[in-house]
DOSE-427412 format. One record per residue (C-alpha): residue number from 1; chain; z, y, x. Coordinates in Angstrom, 2 decimals. Example, Ala and Ser with C-alpha at 12.3 -4.5 7.8 and 13.67 -1.06 7.14 Angstrom:
<atoms>
<atom resi="1" chain="A" Z="7.80" Y="-4.50" X="12.30"/>
<atom resi="2" chain="A" Z="7.14" Y="-1.06" X="13.67"/>
</atoms>
This chain:
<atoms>
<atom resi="1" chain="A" Z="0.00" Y="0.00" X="0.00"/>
<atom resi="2" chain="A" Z="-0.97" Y="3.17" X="1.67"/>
<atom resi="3" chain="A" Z="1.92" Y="5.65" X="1.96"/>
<atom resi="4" chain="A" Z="1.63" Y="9.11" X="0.49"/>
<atom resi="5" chain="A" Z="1.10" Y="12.11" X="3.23"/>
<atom resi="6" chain="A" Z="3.34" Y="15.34" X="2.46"/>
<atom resi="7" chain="A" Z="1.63" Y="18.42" X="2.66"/>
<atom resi="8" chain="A" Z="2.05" Y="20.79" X="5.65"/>
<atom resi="9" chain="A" Z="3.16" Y="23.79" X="3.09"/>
<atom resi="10" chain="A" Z="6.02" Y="20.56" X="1.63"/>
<atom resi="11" chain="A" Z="7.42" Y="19.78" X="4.74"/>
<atom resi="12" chain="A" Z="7.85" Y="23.33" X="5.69"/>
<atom resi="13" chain="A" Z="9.76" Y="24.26" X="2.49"/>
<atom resi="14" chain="A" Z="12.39" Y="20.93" X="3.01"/>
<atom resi="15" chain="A" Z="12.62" Y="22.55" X="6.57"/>
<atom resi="16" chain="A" Z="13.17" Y="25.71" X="5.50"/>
<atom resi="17" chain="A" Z="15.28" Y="24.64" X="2.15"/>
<atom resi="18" chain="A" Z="17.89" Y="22.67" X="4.57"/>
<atom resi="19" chain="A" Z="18.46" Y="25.58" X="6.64"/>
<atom resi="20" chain="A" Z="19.34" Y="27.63" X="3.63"/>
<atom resi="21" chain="A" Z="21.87" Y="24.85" X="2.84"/>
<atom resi="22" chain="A" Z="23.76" Y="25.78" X="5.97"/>
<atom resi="23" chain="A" Z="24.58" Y="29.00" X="4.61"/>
<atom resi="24" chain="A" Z="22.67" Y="31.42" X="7.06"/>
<atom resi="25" chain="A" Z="18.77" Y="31.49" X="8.63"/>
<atom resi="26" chain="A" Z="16.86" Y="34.08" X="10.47"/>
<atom resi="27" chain="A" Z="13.36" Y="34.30" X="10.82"/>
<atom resi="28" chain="A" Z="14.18" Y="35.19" X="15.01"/>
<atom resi="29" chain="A" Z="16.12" Y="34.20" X="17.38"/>
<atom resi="30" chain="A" Z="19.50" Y="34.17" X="16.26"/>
<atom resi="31" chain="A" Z="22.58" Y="31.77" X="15.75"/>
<atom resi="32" chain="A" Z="25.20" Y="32.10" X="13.34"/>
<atom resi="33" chain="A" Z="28.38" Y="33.84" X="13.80"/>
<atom resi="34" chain="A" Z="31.72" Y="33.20" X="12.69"/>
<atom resi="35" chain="A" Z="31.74" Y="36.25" X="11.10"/>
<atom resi="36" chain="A" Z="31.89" Y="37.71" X="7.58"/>
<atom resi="37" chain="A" Z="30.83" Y="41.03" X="6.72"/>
<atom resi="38" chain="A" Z="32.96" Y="43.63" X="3.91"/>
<atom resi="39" chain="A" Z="31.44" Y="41.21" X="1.06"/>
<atom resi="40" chain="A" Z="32.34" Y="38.05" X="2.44"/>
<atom resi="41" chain="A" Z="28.98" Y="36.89" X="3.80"/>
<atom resi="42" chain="A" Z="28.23" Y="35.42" X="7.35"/>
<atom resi="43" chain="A" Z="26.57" Y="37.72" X="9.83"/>
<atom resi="44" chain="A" Z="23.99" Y="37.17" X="12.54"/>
<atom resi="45" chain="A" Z="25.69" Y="37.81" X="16.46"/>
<atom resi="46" chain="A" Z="22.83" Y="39.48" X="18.12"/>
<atom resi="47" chain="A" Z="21.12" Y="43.07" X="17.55"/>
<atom resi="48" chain="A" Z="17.84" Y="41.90" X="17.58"/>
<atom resi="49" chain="A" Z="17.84" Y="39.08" X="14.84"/>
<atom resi="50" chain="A" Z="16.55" Y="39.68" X="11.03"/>
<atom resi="51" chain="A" Z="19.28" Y="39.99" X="8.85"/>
<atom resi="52" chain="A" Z="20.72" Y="36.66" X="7.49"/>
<atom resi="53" chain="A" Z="19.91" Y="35.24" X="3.90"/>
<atom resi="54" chain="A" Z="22.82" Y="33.37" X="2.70"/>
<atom resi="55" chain="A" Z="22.32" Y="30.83" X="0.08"/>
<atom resi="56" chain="A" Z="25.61" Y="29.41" X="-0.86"/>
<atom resi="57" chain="A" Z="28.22" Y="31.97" X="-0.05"/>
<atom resi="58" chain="A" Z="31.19" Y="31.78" X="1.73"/>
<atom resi="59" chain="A" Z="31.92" Y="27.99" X="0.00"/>
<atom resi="60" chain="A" Z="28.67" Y="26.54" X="1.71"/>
<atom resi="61" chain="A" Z="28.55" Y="28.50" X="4.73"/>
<atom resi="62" chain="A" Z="32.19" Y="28.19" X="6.11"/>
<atom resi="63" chain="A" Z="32.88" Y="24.04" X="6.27"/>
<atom resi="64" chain="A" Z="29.71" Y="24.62" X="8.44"/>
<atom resi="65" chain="A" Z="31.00" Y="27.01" X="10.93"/>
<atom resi="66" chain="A" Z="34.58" Y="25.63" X="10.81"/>
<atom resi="67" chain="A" Z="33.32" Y="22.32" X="12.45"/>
<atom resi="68" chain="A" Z="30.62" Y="24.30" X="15.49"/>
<atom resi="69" chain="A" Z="32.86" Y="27.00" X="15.47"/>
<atom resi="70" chain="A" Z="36.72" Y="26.22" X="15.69"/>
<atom resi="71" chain="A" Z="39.35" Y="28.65" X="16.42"/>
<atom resi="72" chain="A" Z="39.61" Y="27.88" X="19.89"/>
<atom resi="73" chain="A" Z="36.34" Y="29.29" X="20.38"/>
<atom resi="74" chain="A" Z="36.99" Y="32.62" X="19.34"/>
<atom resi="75" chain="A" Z="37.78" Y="35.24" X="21.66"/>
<atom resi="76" chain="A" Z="40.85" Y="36.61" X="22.61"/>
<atom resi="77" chain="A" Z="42.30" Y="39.20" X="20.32"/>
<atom resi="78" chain="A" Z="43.40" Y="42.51" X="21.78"/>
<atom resi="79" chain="A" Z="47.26" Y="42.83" X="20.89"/>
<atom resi="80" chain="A" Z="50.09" Y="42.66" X="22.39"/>
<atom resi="81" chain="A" Z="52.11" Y="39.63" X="23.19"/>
<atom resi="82" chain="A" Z="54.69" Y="38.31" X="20.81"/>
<atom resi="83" chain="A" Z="57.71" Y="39.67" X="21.35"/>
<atom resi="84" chain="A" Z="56.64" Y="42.27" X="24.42"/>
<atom resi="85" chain="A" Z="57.61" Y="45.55" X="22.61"/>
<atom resi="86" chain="A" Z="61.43" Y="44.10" X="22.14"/>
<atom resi="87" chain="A" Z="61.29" Y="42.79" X="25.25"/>
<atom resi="88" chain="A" Z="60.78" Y="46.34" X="26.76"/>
<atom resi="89" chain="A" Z="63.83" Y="47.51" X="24.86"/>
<atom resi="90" chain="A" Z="65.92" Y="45.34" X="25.93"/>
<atom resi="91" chain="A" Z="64.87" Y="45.25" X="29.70"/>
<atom resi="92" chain="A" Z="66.17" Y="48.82" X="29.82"/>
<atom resi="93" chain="A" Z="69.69" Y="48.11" X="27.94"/>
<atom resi="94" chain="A" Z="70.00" Y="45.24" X="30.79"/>
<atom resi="95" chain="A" Z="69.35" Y="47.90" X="33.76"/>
<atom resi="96" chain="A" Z="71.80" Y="50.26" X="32.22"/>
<atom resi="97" chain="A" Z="74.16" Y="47.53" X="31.23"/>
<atom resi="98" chain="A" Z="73.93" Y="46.50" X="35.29"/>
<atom resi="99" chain="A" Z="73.88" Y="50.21" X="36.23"/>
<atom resi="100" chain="A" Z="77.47" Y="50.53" X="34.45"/>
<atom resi="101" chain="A" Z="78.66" Y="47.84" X="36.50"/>
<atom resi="102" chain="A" Z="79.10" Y="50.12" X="39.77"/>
<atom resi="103" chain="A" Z="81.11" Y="52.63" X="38.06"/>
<atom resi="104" chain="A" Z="84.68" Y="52.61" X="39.33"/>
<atom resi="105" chain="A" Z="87.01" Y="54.47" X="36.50"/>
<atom resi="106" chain="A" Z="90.42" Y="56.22" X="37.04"/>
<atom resi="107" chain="A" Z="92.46" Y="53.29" X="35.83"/>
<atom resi="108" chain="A" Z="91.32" Y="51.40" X="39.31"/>
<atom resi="109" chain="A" Z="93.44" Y="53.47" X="40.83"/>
<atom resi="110" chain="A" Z="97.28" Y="53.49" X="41.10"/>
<atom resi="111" chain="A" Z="98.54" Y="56.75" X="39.04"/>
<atom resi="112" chain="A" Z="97.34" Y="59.92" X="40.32"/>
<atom resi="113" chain="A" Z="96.59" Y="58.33" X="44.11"/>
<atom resi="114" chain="A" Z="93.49" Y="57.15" X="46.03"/>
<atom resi="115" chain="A" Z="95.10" Y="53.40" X="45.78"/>
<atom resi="116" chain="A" Z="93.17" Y="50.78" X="44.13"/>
<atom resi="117" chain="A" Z="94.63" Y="49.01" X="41.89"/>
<atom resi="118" chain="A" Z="94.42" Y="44.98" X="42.37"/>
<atom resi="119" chain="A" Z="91.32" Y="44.76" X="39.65"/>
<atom resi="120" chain="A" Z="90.27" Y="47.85" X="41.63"/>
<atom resi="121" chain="A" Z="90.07" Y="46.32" X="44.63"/>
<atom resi="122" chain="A" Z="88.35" Y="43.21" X="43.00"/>
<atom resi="123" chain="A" Z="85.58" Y="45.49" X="41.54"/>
<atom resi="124" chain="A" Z="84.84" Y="47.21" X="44.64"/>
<atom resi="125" chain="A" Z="84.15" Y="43.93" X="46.40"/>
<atom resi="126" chain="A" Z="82.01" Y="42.57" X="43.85"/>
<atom resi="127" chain="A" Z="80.05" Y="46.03" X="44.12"/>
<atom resi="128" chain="A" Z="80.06" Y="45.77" X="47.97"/>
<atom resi="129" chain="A" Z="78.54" Y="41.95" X="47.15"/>
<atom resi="130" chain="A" Z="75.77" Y="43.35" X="44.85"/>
<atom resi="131" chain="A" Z="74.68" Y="46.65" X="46.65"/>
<atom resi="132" chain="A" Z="72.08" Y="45.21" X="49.05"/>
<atom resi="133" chain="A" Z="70.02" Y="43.96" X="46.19"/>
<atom resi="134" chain="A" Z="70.23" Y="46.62" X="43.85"/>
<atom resi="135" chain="A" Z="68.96" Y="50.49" X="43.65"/>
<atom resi="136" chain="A" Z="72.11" Y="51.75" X="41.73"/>
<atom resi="137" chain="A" Z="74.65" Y="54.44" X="42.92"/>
<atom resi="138" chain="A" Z="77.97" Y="54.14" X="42.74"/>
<atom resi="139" chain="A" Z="80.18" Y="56.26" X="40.61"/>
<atom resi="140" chain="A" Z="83.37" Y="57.48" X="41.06"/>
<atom resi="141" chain="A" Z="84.75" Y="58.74" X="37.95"/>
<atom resi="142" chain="A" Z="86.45" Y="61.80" X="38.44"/>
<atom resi="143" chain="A" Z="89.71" Y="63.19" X="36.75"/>
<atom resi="144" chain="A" Z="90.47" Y="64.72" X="33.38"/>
<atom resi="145" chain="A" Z="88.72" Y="67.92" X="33.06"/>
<atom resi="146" chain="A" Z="87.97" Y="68.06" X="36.45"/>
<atom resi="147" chain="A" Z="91.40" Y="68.80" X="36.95"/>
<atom resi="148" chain="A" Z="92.03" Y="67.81" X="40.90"/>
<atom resi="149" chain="A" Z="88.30" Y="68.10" X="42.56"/>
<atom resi="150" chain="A" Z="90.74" Y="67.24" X="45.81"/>
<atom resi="151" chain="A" Z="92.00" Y="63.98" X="44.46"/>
<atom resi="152" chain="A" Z="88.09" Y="62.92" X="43.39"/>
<atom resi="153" chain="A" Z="86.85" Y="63.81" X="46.91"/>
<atom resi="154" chain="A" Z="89.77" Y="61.44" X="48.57"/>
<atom resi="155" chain="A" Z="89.20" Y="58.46" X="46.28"/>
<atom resi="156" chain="A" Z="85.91" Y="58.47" X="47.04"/>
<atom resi="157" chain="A" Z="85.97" Y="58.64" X="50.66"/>
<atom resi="158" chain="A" Z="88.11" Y="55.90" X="50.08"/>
<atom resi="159" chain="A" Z="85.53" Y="54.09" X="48.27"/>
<atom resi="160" chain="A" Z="82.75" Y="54.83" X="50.46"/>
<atom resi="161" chain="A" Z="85.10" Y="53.15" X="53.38"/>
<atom resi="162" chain="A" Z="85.86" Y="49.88" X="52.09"/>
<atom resi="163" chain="A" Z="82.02" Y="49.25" X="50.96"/>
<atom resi="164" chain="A" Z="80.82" Y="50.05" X="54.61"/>
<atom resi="165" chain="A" Z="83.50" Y="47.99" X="56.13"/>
<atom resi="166" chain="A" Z="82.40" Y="45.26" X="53.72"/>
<atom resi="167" chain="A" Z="78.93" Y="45.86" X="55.00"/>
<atom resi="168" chain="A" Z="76.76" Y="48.56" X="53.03"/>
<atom resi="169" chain="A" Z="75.74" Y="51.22" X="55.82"/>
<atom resi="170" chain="A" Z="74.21" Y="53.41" X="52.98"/>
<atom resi="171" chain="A" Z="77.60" Y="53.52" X="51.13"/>
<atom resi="172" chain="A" Z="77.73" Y="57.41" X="52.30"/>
<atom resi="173" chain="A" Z="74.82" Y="58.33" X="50.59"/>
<atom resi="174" chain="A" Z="75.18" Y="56.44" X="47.68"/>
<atom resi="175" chain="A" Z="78.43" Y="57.19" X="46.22"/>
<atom resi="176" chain="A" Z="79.17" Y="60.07" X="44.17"/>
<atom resi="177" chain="A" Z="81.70" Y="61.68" X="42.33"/>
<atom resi="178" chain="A" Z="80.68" Y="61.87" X="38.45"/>
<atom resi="179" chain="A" Z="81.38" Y="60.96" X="35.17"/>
<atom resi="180" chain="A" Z="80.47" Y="57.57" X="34.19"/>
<atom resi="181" chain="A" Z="77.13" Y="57.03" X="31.79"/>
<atom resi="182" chain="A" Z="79.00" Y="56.15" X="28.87"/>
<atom resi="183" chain="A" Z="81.36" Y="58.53" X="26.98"/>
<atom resi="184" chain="A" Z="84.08" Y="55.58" X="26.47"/>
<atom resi="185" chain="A" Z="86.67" Y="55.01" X="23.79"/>
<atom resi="186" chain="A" Z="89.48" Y="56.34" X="22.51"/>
<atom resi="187" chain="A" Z="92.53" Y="54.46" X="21.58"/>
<atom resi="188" chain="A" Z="92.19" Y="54.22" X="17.86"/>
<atom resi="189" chain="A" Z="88.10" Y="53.72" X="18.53"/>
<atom resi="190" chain="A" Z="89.03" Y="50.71" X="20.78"/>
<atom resi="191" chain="A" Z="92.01" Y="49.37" X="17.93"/>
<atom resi="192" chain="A" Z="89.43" Y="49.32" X="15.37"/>
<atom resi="193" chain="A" Z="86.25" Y="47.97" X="17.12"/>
<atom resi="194" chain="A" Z="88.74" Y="45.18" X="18.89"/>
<atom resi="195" chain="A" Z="89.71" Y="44.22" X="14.96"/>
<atom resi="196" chain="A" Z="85.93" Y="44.37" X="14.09"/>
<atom resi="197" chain="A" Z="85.30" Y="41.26" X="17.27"/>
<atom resi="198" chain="A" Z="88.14" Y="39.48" X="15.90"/>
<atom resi="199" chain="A" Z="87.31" Y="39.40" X="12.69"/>
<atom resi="200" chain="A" Z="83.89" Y="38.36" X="13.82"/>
<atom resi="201" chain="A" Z="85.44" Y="35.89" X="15.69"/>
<atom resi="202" chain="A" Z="87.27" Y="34.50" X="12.94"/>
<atom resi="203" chain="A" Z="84.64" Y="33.82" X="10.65"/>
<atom resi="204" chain="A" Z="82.73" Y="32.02" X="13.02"/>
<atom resi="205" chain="A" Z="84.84" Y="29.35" X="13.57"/>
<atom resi="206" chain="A" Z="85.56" Y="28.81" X="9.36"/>
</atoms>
């Protein structure tokens, strides 16, 4: 039985009827884009391609382009990291925090004298221990009101000795008399924020 020849104008229209079923054709070079435009259709990717026809919408064109075009195909998308704008905010409360640490305050010192005080003397070792690896200056915190400028200059001579002797050369030029960076707290300030962390605590271990 002789088989029946399809026309050349037949066989054209299945060729060009399956690329319709795709979802997007172009009479030039062009290949399909993962793409919609503002009414949901795909696009072509290249400037110089006719514009695409799409036949079934977005229902018959995307199962297409999810298989040939998966997401880890797509390029990189210009935003920031997850969690890199916190992360800048709390880098600088960590400097300060460490910047705090090399403050010595008047209750190091015995009464109104240039004596440390045995948590005094701790601190100033642990700042002696932490000054070659760190940019921060240490503060001595001077008295009430500025009330004896003498007193401030002696403790912190007095400071400035014991860190070279523990073996910080540029303890001279890195000590200063000043207040410290934060304002502090009074007594009833201190009463009710210590009853605030206990009541914290509390509840945490109900």
């Amino acid at each position: 039985m002789r088989k029946r020849q399809l026309p050349l104008r037949e066989i054209t229209t299945l060729a060009f009827g399956g690329l319709l079923a795709v979802g997007c054709t172009s009479t030039k070079d062009c290949y399909v884009s993962s793409e919609c435009d503002m009414y949901g259709q795909p696009m072509c990717n290249t400037g110089a391609c006719d514009p695409c026809q799409a036949s079934g919408g977005r229902n018959s064109w995307w199962p297409w382009s999810r298989n040939y075009y998966p997401p880890s195909r797509y390029p990189i998308p210009d935003v920031m990291p997850l969690g890199s704008i916190l992360r800048s905010h709390w880098h600088v409360m960590e400097t300060n925090g460490e910047a705090a640490d090399f403050v010595i305050y008047r209750n190091e010192f015995v009464d109104n004298s240039s004596e440390l005080t045995p948590y005094g003397r701790d601190h100033i070792a642990e700042i002696a221990a932490r000054m070659p690896s760190t940019p921060f200056p240490v503060l001595v915190q001077r008295g009430f009101n500025n009330a004896d400028p003498e007193l401030d200059q002696i403790r912190r001579e007095v400071v400035v000795r014991v860190l070279t002797d523990l073996g910080n050369p540029d303890a001279e030029r890195r000590t200063y008399v000043s207040q410290p960076y934060g304002s502090g707290l009074n007594s009833m300030e201190a009463e009710q924020d210590y009853a605030k962390f206990r009541s914290i605590r509390n509840s945490g271990q109900n």
